[in-house]
Backbone bond lengths (Angstrom), bond angles and torsions (degrees), N, CA, C in turn:
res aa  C-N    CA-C-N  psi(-1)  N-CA   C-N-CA  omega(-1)  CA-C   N-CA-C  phi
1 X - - - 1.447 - - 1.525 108.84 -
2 X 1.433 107.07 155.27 1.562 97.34 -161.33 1.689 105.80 -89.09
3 X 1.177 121.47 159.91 1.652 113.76 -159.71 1.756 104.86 -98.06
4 X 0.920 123.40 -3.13 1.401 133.34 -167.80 1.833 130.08 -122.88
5 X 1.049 129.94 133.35 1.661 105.05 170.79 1.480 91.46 -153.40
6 X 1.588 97.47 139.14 1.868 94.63 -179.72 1.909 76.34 -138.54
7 X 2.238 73.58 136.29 1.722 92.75 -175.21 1.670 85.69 -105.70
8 X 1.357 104.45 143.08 1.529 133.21 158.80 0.988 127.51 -68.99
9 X 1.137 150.76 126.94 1.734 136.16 172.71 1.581 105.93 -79.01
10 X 1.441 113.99 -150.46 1.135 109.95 -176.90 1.790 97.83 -142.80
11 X 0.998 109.94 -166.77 1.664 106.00 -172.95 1.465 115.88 -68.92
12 X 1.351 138.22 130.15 1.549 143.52 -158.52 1.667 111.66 42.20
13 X 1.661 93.58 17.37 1.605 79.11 169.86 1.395 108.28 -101.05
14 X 1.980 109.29 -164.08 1.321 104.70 -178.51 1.067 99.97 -135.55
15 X 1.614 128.10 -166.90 1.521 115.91 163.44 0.963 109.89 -101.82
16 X 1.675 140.28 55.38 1.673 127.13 161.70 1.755 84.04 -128.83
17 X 1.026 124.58 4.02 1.943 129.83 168.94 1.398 116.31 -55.16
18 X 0.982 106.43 157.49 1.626 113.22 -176.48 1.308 116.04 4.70
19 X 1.574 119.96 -114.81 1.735 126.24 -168.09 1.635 107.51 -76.44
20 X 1.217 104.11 -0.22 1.589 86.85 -147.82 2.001 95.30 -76.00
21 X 1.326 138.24 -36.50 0.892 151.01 -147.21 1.662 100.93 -94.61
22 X 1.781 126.18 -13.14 1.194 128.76 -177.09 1.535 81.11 -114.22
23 X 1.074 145.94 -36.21 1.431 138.65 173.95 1.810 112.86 -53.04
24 X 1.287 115.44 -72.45 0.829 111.61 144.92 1.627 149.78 -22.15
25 X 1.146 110.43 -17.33 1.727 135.90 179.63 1.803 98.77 -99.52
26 X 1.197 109.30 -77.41 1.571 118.27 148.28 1.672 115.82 7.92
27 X 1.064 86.00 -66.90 1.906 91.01 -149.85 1.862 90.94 -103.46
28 X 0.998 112.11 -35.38 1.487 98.75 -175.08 1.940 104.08 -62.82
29 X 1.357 111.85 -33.80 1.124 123.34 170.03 1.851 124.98 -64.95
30 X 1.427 87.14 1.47 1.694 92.14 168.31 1.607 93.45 -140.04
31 X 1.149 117.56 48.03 1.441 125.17 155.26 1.582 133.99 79.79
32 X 1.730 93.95 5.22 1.617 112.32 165.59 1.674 115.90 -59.48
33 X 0.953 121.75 126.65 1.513 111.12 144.64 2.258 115.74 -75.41
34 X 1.607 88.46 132.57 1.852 69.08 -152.18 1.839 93.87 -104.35
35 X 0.872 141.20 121.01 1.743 122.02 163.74 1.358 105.71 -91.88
36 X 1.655 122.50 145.17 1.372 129.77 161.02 1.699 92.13 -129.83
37 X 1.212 96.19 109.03 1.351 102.07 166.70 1.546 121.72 -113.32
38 X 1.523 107.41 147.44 1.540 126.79 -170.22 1.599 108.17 -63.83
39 X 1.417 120.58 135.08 1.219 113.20 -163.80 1.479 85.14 -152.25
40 X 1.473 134.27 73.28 1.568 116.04 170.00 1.232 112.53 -70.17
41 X 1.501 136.87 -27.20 1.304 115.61 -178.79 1.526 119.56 -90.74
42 X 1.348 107.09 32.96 1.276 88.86 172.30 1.749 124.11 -105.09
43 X 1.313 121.05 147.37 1.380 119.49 -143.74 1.565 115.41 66.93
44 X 1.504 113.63 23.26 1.478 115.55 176.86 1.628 98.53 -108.17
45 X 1.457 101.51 -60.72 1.721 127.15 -144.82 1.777 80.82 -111.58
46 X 1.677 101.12 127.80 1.509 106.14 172.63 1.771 125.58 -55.66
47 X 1.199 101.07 129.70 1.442 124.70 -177.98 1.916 104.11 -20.56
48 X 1.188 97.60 -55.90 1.415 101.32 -175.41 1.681 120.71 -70.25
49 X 1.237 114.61 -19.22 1.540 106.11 157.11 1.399 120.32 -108.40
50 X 1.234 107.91 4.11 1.972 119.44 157.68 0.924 108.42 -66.40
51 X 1.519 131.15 -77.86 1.112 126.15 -156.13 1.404 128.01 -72.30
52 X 1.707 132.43 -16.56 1.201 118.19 163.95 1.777 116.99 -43.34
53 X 1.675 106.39 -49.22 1.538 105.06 160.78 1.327 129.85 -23.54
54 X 1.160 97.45 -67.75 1.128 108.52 -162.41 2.119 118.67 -75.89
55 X 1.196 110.44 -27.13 1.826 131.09 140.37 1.271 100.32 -17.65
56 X 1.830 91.15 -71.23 1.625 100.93 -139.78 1.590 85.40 -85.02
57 X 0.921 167.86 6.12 1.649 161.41 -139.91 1.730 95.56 -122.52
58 X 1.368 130.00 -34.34 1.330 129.45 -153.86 1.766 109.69 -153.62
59 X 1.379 113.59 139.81 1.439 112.01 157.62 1.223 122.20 -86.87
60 X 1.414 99.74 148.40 1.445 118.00 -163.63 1.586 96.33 -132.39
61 X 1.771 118.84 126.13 1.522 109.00 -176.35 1.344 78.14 -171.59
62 X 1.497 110.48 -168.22 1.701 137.42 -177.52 1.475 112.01 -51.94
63 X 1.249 115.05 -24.50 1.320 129.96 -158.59 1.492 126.63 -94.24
64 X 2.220 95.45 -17.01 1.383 92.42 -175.24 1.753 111.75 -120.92
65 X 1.342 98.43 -177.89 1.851 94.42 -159.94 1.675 81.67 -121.69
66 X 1.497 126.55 128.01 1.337 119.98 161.93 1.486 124.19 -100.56
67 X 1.446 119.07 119.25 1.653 122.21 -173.52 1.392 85.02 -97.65
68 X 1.551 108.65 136.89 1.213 119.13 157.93 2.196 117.89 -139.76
69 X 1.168 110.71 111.72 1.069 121.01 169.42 1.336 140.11 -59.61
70 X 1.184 156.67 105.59 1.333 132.15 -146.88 1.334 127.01 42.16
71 X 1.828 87.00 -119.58 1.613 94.60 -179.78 1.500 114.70 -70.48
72 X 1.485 81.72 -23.38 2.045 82.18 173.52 1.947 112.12 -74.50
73 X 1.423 119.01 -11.12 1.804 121.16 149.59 1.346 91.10 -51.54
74 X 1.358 117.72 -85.10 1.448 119.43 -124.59 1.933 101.68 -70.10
75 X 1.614 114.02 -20.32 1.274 118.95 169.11 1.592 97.46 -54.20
76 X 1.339 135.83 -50.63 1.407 132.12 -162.62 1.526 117.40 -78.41
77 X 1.645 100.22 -3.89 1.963 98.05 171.84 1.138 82.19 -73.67
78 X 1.578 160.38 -57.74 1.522 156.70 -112.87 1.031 99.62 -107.69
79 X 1.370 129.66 -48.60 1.393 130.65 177.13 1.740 124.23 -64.06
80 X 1.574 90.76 -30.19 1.490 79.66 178.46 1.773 113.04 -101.23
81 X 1.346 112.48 3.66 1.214 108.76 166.74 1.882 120.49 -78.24
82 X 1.767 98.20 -27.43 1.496 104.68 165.95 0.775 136.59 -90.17
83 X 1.821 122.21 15.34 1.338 146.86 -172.84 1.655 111.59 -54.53
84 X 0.691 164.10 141.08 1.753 157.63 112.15 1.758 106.55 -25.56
85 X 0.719 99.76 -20.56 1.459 87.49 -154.74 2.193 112.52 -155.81
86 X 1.151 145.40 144.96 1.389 145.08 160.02 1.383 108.91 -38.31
87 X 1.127 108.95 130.43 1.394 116.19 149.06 1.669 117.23 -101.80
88 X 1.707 112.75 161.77 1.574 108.78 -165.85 1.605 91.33 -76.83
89 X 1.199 146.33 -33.12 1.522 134.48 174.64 1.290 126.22 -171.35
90 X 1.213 117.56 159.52 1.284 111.04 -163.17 1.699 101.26 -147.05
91 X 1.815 100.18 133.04 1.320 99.14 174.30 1.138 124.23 -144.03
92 X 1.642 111.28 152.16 1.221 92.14 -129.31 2.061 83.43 -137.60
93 X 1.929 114.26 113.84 1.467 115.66 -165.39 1.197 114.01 -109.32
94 X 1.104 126.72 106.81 1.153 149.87 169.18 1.640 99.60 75.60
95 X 1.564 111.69 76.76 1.338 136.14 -165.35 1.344 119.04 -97.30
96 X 0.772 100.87 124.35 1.623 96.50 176.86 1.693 126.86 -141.48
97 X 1.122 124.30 152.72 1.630 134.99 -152.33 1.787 112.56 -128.29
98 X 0.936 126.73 -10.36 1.562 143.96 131.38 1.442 134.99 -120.09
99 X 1.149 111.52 178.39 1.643 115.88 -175.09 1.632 104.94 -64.80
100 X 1.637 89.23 120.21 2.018 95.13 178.66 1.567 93.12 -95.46
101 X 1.011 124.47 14.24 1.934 98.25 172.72 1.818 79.48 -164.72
102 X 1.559 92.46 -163.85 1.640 121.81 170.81 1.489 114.21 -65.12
103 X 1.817 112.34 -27.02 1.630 89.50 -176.51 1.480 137.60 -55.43
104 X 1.405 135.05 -140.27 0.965 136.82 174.41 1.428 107.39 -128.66
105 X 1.505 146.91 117.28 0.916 147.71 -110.47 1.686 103.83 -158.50
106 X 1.577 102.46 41.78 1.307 85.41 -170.07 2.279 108.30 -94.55
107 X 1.235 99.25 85.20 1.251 113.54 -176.62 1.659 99.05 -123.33
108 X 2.117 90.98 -34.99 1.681 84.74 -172.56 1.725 115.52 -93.81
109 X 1.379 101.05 168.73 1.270 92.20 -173.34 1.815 110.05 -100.45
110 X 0.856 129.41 172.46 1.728 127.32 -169.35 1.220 104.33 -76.82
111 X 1.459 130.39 -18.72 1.608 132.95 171.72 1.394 104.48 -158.45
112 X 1.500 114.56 168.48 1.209 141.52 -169.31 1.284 104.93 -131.55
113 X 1.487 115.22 152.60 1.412 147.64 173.47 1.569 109.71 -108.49
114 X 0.872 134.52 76.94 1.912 135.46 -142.59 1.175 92.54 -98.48
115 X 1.658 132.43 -50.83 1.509 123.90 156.97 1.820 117.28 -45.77
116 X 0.870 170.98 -68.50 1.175 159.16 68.88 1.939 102.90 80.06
117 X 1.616 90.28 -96.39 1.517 78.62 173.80 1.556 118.66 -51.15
118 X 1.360 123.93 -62.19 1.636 114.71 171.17 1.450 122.48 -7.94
119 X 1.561 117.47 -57.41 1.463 134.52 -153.84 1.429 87.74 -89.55
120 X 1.219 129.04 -11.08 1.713 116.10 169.53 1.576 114.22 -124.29
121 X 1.454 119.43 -2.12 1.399 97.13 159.25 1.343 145.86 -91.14
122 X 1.719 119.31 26.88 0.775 133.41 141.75 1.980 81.82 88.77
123 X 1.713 106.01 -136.42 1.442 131.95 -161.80 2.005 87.48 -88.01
124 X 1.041 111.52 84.92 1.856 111.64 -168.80 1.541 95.35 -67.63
125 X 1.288 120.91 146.76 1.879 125.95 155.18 1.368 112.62 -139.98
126 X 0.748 102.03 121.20 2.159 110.78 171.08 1.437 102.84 -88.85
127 X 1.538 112.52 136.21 1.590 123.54 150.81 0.992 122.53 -123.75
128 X 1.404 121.12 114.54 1.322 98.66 -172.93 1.654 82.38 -148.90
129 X 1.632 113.18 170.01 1.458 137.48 154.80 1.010 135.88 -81.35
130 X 1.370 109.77 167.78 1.672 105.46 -166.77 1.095 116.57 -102.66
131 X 1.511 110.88 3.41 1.504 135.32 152.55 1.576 116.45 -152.63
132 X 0.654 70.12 171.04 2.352 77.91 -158.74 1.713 89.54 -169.97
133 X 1.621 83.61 122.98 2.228 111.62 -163.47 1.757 68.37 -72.21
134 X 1.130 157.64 -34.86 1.474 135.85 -169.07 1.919 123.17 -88.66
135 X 1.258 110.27 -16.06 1.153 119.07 -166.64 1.455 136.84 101.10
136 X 1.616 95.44 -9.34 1.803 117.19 157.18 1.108 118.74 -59.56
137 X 1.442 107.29 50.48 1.551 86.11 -179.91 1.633 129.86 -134.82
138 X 1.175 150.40 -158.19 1.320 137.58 177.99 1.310 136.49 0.66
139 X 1.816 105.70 -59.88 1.089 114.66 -179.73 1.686 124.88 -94.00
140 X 1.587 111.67 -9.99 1.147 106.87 148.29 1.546 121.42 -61.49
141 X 1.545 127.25 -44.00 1.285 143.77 -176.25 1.888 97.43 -40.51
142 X 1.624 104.17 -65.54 1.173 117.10 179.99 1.389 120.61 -51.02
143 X 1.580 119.22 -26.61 1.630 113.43 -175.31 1.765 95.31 -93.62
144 X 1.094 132.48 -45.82 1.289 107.53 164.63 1.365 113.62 -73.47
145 X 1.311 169.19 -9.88 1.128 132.07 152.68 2.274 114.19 -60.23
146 X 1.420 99.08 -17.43 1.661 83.00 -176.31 1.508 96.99 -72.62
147 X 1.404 123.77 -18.35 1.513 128.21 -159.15 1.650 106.96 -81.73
148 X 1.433 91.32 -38.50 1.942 95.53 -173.70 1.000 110.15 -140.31
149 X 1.969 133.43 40.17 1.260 120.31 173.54 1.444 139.65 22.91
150 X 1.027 156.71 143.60 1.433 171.62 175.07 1.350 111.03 161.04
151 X 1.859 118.00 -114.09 1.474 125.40 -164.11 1.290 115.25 -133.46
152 X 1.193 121.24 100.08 1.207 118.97 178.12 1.876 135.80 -88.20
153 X 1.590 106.05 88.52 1.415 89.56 -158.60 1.655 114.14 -82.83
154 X 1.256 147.81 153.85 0.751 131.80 162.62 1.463 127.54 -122.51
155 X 1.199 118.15 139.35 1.929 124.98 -169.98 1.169 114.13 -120.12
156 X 1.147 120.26 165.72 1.759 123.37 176.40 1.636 94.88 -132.80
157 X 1.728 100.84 75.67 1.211 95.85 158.21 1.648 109.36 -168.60
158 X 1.636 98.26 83.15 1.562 131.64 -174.50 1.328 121.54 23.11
159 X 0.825 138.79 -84.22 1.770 140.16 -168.50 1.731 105.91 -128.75
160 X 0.829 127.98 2.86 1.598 138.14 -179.62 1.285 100.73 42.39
161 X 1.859 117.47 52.73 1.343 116.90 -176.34 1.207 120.52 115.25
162 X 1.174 105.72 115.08 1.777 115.44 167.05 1.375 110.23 178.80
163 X 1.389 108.75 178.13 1.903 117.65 -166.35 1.619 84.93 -33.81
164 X 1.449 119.52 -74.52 1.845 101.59 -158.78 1.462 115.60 -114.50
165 X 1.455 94.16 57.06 1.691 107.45 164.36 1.388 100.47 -149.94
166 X 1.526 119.70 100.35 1.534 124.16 -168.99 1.644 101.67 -71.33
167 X 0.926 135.00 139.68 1.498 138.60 176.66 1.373 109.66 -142.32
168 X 1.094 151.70 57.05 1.276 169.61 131.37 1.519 116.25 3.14
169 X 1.444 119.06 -37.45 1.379 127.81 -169.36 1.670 99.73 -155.16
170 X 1.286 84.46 165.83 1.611 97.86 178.58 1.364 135.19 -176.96
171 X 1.701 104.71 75.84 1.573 108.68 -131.93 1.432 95.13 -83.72
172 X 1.455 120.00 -19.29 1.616 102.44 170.40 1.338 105.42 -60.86
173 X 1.062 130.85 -47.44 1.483 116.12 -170.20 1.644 125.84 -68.97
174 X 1.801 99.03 -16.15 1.557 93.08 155.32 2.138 105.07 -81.26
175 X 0.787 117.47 -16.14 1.621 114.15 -169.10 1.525 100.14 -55.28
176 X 1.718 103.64 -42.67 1.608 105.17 -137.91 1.779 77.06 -96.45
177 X 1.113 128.91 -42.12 2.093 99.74 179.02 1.361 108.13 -81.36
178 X 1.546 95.96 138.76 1.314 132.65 -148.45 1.359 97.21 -106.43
């Protein structure tokens, strides 16, 4: 079992927000060491001078499981394309790989390496909805799974969290890391 799991937030979120802090409870309780670390600028400060931070902030190897939420998904297409190395899985909630609305989106990067990420996301899972009030939703789920195969689950139940969608728990999403 893999020894590690670092949960992502999502854009202006934090890690004591919705699931992430009962997720976290979850899995450390089946023997993860878990980090959720605070990241306000992310989806602030462009992808390309974020993410060396964020590299250099944490190990990444066989051992770890990456949750990523939103913007904290779409931080993990970038991360796992600049990986060194596989991680055991990566998941990725209400994810997305272009602009889902009008904002400004600088989390994503202008292209992808989809072979690349593949060869490092380990056991891949998509969650996403069949509507999401942001544009995370279904059919983004669907263009990265044609892009990087794995699991694509899909729910009808909006953003799995935010200021006014309380999400507290989220036991499929402890079900599905392995």
């Amino acid at each position: 079992m893999p020894a590690r799991a670092i949960v992502f937030h999502g854009t202006g979120g934090h890690p004591d927000a919705v699931w992430y802090p009962w997720l976290a409870a979850r899995l450390e309780a089946r023997g993860y060491a878990v980090e959720r670390p605070a990241y306000p600028e992310l989806n602030v400060e462009p992808v390309a001078t974020f993410l060396p931070r964020v590299l250099a902030a944490h190990t990444f190897d066989a051992d770890t499981v990456l949750v990523g939420h939103s913007g904290g998904a779409a931080l993990l297409l970038a991360l796992l394309e600049h990986l060194d190395a596989p991680v055991a899985q990566a998941v990725l909630v209400a994810g997305y790989w272009r602009r889902p609305n009008d904002a400004d989106e600088p989390v994503l990067q202008d292209s992808y390496d989809w072979d690349r990420i593949r060869a490092h996301a380990g056991d891949l899972v998509l969650v996403n909805s069949v509507v999401d009030p942001y544009g995370c939703d279904a059919t983004q789920g669907r263009e990265l799974l044609d892009r990087l195969g794995g699991t694509l689950v899909v729910r009808d139940d909006g953003h799995f969290g935010d200021w006014d969608q309380p999400y507290p728990e989220f036991p499929l999403l402890e079900r599905l890391v392995r």
